[in-house]
Structures are given as C-alpha cells and as structure tokens.
N, C-alpha and C positions, 0 to 999 in steps of 0.2 A: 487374501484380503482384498475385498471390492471398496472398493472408492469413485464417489462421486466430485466433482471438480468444476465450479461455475466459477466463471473467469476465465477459462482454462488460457484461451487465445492472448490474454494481454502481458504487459511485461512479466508480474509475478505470476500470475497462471502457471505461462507455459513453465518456468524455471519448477514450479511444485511440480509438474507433473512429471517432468524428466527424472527429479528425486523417487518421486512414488514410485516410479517406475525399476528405478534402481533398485528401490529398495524389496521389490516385488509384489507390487500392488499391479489388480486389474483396475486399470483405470477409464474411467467413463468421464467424457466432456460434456456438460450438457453447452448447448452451442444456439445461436440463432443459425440461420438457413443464411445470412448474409458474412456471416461468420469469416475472419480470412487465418486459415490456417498453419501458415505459411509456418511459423516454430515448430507445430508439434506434425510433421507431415514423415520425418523421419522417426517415430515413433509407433510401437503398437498398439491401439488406442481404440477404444468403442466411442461413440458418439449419440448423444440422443439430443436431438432437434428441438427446442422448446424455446419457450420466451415464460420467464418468471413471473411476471402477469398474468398467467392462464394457466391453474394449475391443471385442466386439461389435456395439457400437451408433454404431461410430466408427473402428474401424481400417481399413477399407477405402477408407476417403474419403480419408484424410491424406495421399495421393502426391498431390493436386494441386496444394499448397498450398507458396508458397517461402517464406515466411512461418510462423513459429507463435507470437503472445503468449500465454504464459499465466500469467491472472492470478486464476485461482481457486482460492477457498481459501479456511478459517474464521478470523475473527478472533474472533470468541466462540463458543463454544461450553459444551454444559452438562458437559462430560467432556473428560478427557486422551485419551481414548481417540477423540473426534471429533476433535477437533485431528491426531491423527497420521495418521488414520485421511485428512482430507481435504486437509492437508497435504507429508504425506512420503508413506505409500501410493500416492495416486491420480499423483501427482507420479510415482513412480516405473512405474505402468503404462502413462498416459500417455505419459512420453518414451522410455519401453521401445518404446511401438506406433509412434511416431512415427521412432523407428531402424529398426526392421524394414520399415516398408513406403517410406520418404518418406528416403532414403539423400542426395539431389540437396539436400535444404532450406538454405537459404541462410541461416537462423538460426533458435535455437528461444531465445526470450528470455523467462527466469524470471522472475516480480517478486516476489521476498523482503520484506526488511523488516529495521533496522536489529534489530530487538528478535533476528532471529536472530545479532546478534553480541553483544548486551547492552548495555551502560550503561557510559558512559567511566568508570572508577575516576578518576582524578587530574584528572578536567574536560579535560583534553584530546581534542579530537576526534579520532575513532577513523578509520583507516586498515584500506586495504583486509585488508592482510596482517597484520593484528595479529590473536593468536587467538582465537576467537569463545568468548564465555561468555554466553551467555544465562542470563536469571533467571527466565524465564517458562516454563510448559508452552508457551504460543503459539510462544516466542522460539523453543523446543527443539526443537518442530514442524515448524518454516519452516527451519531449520539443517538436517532432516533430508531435507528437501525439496529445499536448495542439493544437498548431497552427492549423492541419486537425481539432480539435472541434472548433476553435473560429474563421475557416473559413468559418464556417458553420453559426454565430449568428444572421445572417439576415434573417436567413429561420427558424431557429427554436432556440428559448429559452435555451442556453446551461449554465451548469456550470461544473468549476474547481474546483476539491480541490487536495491539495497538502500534503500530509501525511509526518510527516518525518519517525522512525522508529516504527515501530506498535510492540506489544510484546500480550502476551495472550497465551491462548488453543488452541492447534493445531499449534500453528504457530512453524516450523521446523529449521529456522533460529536464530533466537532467543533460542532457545533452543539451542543451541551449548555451548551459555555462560554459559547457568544452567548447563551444563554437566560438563563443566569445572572446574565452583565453586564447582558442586560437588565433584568433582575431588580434592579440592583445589590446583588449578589452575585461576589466571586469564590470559589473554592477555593483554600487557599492553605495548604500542607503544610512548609514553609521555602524556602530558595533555593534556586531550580533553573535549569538551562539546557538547552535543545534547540534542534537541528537542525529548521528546518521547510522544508514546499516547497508552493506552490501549485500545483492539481493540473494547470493546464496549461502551466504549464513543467516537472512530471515526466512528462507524455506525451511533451513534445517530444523528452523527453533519451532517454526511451526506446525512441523512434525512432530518434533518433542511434544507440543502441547495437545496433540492431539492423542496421542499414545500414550500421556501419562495420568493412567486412572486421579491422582491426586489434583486433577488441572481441571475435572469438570465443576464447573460453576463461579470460572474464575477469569478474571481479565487479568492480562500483561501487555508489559512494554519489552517489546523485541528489539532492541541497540545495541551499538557498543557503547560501553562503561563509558568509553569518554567522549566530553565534551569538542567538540571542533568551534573554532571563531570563524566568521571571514574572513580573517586572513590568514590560519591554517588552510583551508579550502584555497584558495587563491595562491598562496604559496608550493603547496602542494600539486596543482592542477598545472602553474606554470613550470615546476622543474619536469615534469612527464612529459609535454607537451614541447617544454623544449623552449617556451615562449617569455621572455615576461614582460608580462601585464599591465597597464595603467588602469587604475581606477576611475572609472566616471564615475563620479558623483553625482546620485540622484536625491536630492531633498525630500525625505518622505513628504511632505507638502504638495508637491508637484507628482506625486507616482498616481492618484486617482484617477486625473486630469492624462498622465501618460496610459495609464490600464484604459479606459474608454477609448483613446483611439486607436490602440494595438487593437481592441477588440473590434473594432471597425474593419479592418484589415483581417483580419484571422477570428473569428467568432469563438473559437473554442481552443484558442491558445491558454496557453500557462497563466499568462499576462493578462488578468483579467480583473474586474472592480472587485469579484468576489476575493479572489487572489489578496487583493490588496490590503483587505480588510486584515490577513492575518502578517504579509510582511509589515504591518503597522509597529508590531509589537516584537523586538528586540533577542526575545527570548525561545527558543521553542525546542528544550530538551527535556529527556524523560530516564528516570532510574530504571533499567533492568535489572536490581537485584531480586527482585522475588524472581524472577524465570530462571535469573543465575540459582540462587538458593532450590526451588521445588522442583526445576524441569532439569539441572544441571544443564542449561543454556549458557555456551561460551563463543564470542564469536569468534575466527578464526584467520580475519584478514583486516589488516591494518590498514589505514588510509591511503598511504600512497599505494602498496600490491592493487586494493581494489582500482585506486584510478588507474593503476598503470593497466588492468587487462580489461577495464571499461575501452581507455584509448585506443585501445590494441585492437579491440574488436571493432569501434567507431573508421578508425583508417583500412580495414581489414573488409568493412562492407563502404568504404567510399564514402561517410557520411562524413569525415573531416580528410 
C-alpha cells in the first residue's frame, strides 16, 4: 500500500506516518525544501519536494499513490489572507490535481478541525450534520477547505475528519498549559468545556476512516466520548506535574486587548486576536458516535495516561 502524506513534518503528520509505517504502508512525504525533518528522520520514508500551490512540482507523481493524507495547513498565521490562501486554496489545487491524474485512489482523507464547525452554542456536543458556524478566520479557512474536498466526491472517494483539540509529544501548543501548570499558573477565562483527543488514538481513527470503504463521502469527529471542564484539565495537568495551580483569572473582556500584545511579541503564537475570537465562546465539544458506530473508532487513552506520557516526553526532551 502507497501513501501520500502532506503535513507529514508537523505534530500529527509525523505521529500518521510512524502508524503507516507500522502498519506497512510505503510512505511518501510530500515536503517543502525548507522542511525540518527532525521526527521522521529515523524512519524509511520517500520524499517528494513540492509546495501545494504549484501543482507543477507534484502532479505527475500523484497516480501512484492509493492513499492521500492530507494534513497541511496553517493554524496561525499573521493574516486572513494566509489562512485561506493555505487552507482552502492549496486544498482546492491539490485535490483538483489529485482527481485529474490519480482517478483509481482509494481514499483522499482531509484533516479539518472542529473550530471549522465552531463552538457548541447550548453545551451540547456538536454532530456531524448540524450546520457549521465557525468564529474564527482559522475556523472559516478549514470550512472552506471541507467544501474544496467534498466538491471533489464524485471523482474521487473523500473523507473528513474533524479533530477538536489534540495534545501529545511534540505538540508546541499545548504545551503552553503544561508550562504554565508548571509554573503554577493556570489560565482561567470562566467555565468551559471541550472535546479532547490524544494525538495517537486520532491517528488511529484516521486510519480507520480512511480504510473503511463505508467512510467515503463522509465527515467525522475524532474524540473521546467525554467531555473535560477546565477544571478536569487543570486538575488533572496538576497532580502529573506534581504542581498545584492558581488560577489567573482573565476576563474575557480583557483577552482581545491581551491577544494583540502577545502577538506583538510573538507574531504566530497561539495567543492571537484570531485565537480569541473562538476562546470567546464557552463551549467547544463534538459527539464521536458516528466514527464510534461506522469506523468501530474507540479511543484508547484516558486523560490523565495521556498527560502523564505528554509530560514524560516534555521533561525527557528538556522543554519543562
């Protein structure tokens, strides 16, 4: 089995390809030339040098491949205009090039993101088919980029999944809180709830969806069943850590006025005006039972296992 894998280099990237690879997949990175490889470097791996803008540099390859992840794509960015531009654009040339030459593929599997459906209004987790409101440039980006893949599903076999917040090894985002807690410090804006998943049972599941004939032309949400509060997260982050916590209190009121000067200071940090538009809203979990129910998607690691071998690895490469 040949597989293609854009993203390959970032948090989820590398953790798919190290699964593919398990599982016995030839796996091909399509990569920029500035690309840092540093995850997948103890791997056996092909590589093919492109930028998704030009399908020049990559459309001629894409018939060998039964397989196509693609998981690339800006989570920050210093403009609207990168967002769409790497988002929904490249998204739409891609799967453009990828119909025209590579007609046999056996699935082309998007990786979204809940924020392109937005934030449960009434706390209730959000289902597949409920209609997508995003609050975010990001959210609107990633929405636009679903629509370019399931304009596509008459020519080629596609799926959605829709992640909400992912946490693990390597992931750089996430870690902010661990630093935090180490700190003790939390961030604490009022009650909220989210959908989380650790990043290697959302590989898993998005293998499932891409292997399972009954998934093409379909979107999912990749979670755990349950709900976490901030102060499950916080509670949880402190007994691993060892630490506990004071909450700062930040006034949503005051977080817009704080995101423009963080981004003053760090341009493409987490902490950003766009960011802010979606921690506005209280709410941001998602039902995985259709993945449970069609893909037999179960996750496999509980809240605190995952923090504890996120921390594990955070101290382990010296970042806390």
């Amino acid at each position: 089995m040949k597989a293609l894998v854009t993203g390959a280099t970032g948090f989820i990237g590398s953790f798919l390809v190290e699964a593919l690879c398990r599982k016995g997949y030839e796996v091909t990175c399509l990569v920029r030339k500035t690309s840092n490889l540093k995850w997948l470097r103890h791997l056996r791996l092909q590589y093919l040098p492109a930028d998704l803008g030009e399908t020049n540099s990559y459309e001629g390859k894409l018939a060998e491949f039964e397989y196509i992840f693609h998981l690339a794509g800006l989570t920050k960015a210093d403009s609207a205009r990168d967002f769409y531009h790497a988002n929904a654009e490249c998204t739409q040339i891609f799967i453009a090039a990828a119909a025209r030459t590579n007609p046999a593929l056996k699935r082309f599997l998007h990786v979204s993101s809940l924020a392109a459906a937005g934030p449960s209004n009434d706390g209730r987790p959000l289902i597949e088919d409920a209609p997508a409101s995003p609050v975010s440039v990001y959210g609107k980006s990633k929405l636009e980029g679903e629509q370019a893949v399931l304009s596509n599903k008459g020519m080629l076999p596609v799926t959605i999944v829709r992640p909400p917040a992912v946490y693990g090894p390597r992931d750089t985002d996430f870690f902010l809180v661990f630093k935090a807690v180490q700190n003790r410090l939390f961030p604490y804006w009022g009650d909220s709830s989210y959908s989380l998943i650790y990043v290697e049972d959302l590989v898993q599941g998005m293998i499932l969806a891409a292997e399972t004939e009954a998934a093409a032309g379909k979107v999912y949400y990749l979670a755990d069943k349950r709900i976490y509060t901030n102060d499950d997260i916080l509670e949880t982050m402190s007994s691993i850590l060892g630490r506990k916590a004071f909450r700062l209190r930040l006034p949503r009121s005051i977080l817009p006025a704080l995101a423009a000067l963080l981004q003053k200071i760090q341009k493409k940090g987490i902490i950003n005006p766009d960011k802010i538009q979606e921690i506005r809203y209280p709410h941001w979990t998602c039902d995985p039972a259709r993945a449970m129910k069609e893909l037999g998607f179960h996750t496999k690691t509980p809240l605190g296992e995952g923090f504890k071998k996120t921390a594990d690895w955070y101290r382990k490469e010296k970042w806390l």
